[in-house]
LUMFIDO-143415 format. One line per 5 residues: number of its first residue (from 1); their letters; for each residue y, x negated, z negated of C-alpha. Coordinates in steps of 0.05 Angstrom, whole numbers. Each point is the difference from the previous one (the first is absolute). Layout:
N
NUM> A> Y X Z; ...
END
This chain:
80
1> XXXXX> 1306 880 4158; 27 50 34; 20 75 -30; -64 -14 -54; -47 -19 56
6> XXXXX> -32 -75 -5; -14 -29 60; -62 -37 -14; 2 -47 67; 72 -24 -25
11> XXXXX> -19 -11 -73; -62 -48 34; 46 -27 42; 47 -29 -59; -45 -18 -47
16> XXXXX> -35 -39 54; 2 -76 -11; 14 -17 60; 72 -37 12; 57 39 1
21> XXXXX> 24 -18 73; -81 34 19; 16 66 -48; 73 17 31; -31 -24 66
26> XXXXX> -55 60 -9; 55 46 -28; 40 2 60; -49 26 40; -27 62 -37
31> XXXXX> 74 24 -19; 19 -10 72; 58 -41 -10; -26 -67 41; 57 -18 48
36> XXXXX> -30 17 61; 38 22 67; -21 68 -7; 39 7 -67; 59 -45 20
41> XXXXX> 9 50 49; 9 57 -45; 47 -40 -41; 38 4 77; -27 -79 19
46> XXXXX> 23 -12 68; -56 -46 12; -64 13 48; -52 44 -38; -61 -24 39
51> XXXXX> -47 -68 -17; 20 -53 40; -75 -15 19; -24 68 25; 63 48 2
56> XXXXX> -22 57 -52; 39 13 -57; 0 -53 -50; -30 45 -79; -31 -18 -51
61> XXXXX> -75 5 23; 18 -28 61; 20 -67 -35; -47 -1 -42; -62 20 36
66> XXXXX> 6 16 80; 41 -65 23; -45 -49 18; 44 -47 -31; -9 29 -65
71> XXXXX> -80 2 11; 5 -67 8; 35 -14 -62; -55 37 -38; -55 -28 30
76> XXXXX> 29 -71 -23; -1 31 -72; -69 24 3; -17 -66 24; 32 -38 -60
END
């Protein structure tokens, strides 16, 4: 709740019954605060900003959906 406005996603999101570790897991995403390279770096992280694998900068959507690492990953859960 936010200045009297529900978010209706977030209140799904918690009363989900899924484990905790999945709920914060899905939290981190949507408020942007997932430790990714990107955000280090506006914290001032000295570290390299860029994927390892293919040398773009390492957000959110690209861990989660673009790295073929990560497609990988799902496609194991999909499987399962």
């Amino acid at each position: 709740m936010f200045r009297g406005i529900t978010n209706k996603r977030m209140t799904k999101l918690w009363k989900n019954k899924a484990p905790m570790k999945i709920r914060i897991l899905m939290w981190l995403p949507i408020q942007d605060r997932l430790q990714t390279t990107v955000n280090l770096k506006k914290k001032k992280w000295k570290g390299n900003r860029n994927c390892c694998l293919y040398g773009i900068p390492q957000t959110t959507e690209h861990i989660f959906f673009i790295c073929e690492l990560a497609k990988t990953v799902w496609a194991c859960f999909k499987r399962g």
